[in-house]
Residue, then its C-alpha position, 0 to 999 in steps of 0.5 A: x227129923x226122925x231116927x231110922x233103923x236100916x237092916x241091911x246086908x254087909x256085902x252091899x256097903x250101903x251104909x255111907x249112901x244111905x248116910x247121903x241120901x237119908x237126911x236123919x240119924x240112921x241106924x243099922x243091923x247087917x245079916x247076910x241077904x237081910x237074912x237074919x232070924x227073928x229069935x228071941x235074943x234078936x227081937x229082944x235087942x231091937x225092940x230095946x234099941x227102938x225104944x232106946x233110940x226113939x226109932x220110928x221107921x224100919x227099912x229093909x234095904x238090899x242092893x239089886x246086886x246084892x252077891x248073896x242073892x245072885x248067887x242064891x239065884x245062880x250057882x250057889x257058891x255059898x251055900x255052904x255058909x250053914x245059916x243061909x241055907x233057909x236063905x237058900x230055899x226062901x230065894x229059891x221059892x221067890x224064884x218060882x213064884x216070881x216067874x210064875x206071876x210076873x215073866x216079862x219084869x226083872x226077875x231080881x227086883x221080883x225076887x227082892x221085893x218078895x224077900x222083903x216084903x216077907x220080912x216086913x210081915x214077919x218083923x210086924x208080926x213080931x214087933x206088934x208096934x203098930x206106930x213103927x213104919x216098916x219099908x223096904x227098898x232096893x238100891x240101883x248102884x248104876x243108877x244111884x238110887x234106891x226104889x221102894x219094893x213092889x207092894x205086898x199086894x203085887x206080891x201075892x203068895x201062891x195058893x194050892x187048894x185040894 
């Protein structure tokens, strides 16, 4: 049995499914769109609570159809919201890297797994905690089943060289 953080985003309600499908002692932390910001305070707390709870495995979790995203991918109802703003603009660029890579795959489970894998390599970064897994995955409500993101290989950042 191993004790396992998810970082999640409150609007997906997913902890009571995780809970289900996940058979050892779940942990959480909830930004909006997995957004949160890897300050010192913040890595502070999850550094503390990893040791404390004897955490072995990270996984950022995010619903297909999570409302923060669709609506950074659409109209942007919440862009107002002052701290997703950053949000905003890293969905936007996922977005076009995402159609300029991959044109016939669905556009969400792209955009997701580039969002998160980008999250994976800054928390790695920052946790420097190499027996620590960090995974993300994506939850399909209409099919009731998560499905881990595209590798970091198939999500390669674009280059532009002069």
């Amino acid at each position: 049995m191993q004790n396992s953080l998810f970082l999640l985003c409150p609007t997906d309600y997913l902890e009571p499914i995780i809970n289900d499908t996940f058979g050892y002692k779940n942990y959480f932390y909830e930004s909006l769109g997995n957004s949160f910001v890897y300050d010192n305070e913040t890595l502070n707390y999850i550094k503390q609570f990893i040791e404390i709870h004897n955490i072995q495995e990270i996984q950022f979790v995010l619903s297909k159809d999570n409302q923060i995203v669709l609506d950074a991918l659409g109209n942007r109802d919440f862009s107002n919201i002052g701290a997703l703003n950053n949000f905003y603009i890293e969905i936007e660029k996922q977005k076009e890297c995402s159609n300029k890579i991959n044109k016939n795959s669905n556009i969400q489970f792209t955009v997701l797994s580039y969002y998160l894998n980008k999250k994976i390599k800054e928390l790695k970064l920052q946790l420097s905690n190499k027996s620590i897994k960090i995974k993300g995955k994506i939850y399909n409500k209409d099919i009731g089943r998560f499905t881990n993101i595209y590798s970091d290989l198939i999500c390669l950042e674009t280059y532009h060289f002069n």
